[in-house]
C-alpha positions in Angstrom: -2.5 -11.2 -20.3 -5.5 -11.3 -22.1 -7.2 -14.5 -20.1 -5.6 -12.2 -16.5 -7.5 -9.6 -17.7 -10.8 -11.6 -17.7 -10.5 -14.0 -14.6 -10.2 -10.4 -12.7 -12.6 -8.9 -14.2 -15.3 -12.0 -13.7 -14.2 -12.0 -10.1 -14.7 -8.2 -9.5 -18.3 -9.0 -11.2 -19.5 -11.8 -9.3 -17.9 -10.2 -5.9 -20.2 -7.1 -6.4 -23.3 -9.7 -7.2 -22.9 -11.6 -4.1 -22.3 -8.2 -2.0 -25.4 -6.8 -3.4 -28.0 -9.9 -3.1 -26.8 -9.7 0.5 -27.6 -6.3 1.4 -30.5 -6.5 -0.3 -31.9 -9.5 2.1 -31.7 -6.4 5.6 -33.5 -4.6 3.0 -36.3 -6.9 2.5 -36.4 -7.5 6.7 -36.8 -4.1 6.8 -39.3 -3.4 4.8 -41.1 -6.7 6.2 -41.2 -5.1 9.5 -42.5 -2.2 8.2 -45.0 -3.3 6.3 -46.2 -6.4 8.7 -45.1 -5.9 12.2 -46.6 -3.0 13.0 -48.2 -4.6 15.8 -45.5 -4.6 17.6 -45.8 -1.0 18.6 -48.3 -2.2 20.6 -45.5 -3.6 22.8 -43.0 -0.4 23.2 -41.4 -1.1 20.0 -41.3 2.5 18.2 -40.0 0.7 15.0 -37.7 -1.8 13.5 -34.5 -0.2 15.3 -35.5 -1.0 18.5 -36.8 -4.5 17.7 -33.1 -5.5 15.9 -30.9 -3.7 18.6 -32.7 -5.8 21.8 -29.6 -8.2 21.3 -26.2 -8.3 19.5 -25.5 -9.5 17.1 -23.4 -12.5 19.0 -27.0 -13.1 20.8 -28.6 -13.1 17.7 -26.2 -15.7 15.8 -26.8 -18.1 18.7 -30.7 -18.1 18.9 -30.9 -18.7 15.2 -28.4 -21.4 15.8 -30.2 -23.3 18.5 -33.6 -22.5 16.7 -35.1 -20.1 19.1 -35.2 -17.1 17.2 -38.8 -16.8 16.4 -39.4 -18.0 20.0 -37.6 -14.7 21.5 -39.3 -12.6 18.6 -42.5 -13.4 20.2 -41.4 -12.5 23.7 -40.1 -9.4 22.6 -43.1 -8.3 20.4 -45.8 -11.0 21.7 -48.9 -8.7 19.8 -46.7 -9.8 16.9 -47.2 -13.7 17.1 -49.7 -14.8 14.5 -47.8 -12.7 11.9 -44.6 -14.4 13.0 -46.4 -17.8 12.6 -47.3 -16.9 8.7 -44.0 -16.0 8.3 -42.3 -17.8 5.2 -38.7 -18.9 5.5 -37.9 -16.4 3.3 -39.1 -13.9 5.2 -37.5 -15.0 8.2 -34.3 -15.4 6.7 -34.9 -11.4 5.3 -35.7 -9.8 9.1 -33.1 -12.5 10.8 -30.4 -10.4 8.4 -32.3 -6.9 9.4 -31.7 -7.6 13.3 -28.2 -9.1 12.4 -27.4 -5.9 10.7 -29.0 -3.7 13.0 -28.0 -5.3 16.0 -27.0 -3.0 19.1 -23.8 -3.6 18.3 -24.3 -3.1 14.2 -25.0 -0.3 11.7 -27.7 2.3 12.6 -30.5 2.0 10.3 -31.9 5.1 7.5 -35.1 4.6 8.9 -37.4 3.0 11.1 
């Protein structure tokens, strides 16, 4: 009962530490955009919203699959492109899971 007991309790532990760790990578997209793509207001993007909800996230799942996610990030915010070339993988992989989760067919975000 004892060893039951644990196994459960290990699994409800590490379930919460993988759920959390991948929130927290929309988070870090999200405060990317914030912070670095400003820019793209330039280009009729009011904030990060509107930038994540220009596909689903379907659409989405299928340009980062055939590698031409940052290709359609620069058509849709092209004042954007030299911070989207300095971009480090992590960083892509943070604001690829921002417009996943924000996706027009995702959650709505707190804040821009």
């Amino acid at each position: 009962m004892k060893k039951t007991t644990s196994l459960l309790l290990a699994a409800m532990v590490a379930g919460s530490v993988f759920t959390t760790s991948a929130m927290a990578d929309a988070k870090k997209g999200q405060k990317y955009y914030l912070k670095k793509l400003k820019v793209c207001k330039k280009d009729g993007l009011k904030n990060g919203a509107v930038f994540a909800t220009k596909h689903d996230r379907k659409s989405w799942e299928d340009l980062k699959a055939s590698g031409k996610l940052m290709d359609e990030w620069k058509t849709i915010c092209p004042s954007g492109a030299k911070k989207f070339k300095k971009m480090k993988e992590k960083d892509i992989t943070n604001v690829y899971d921002f417009v996943w989760k924000y996706a027009s067919d995702g959650e709505v975000p707190s804040c821009g």
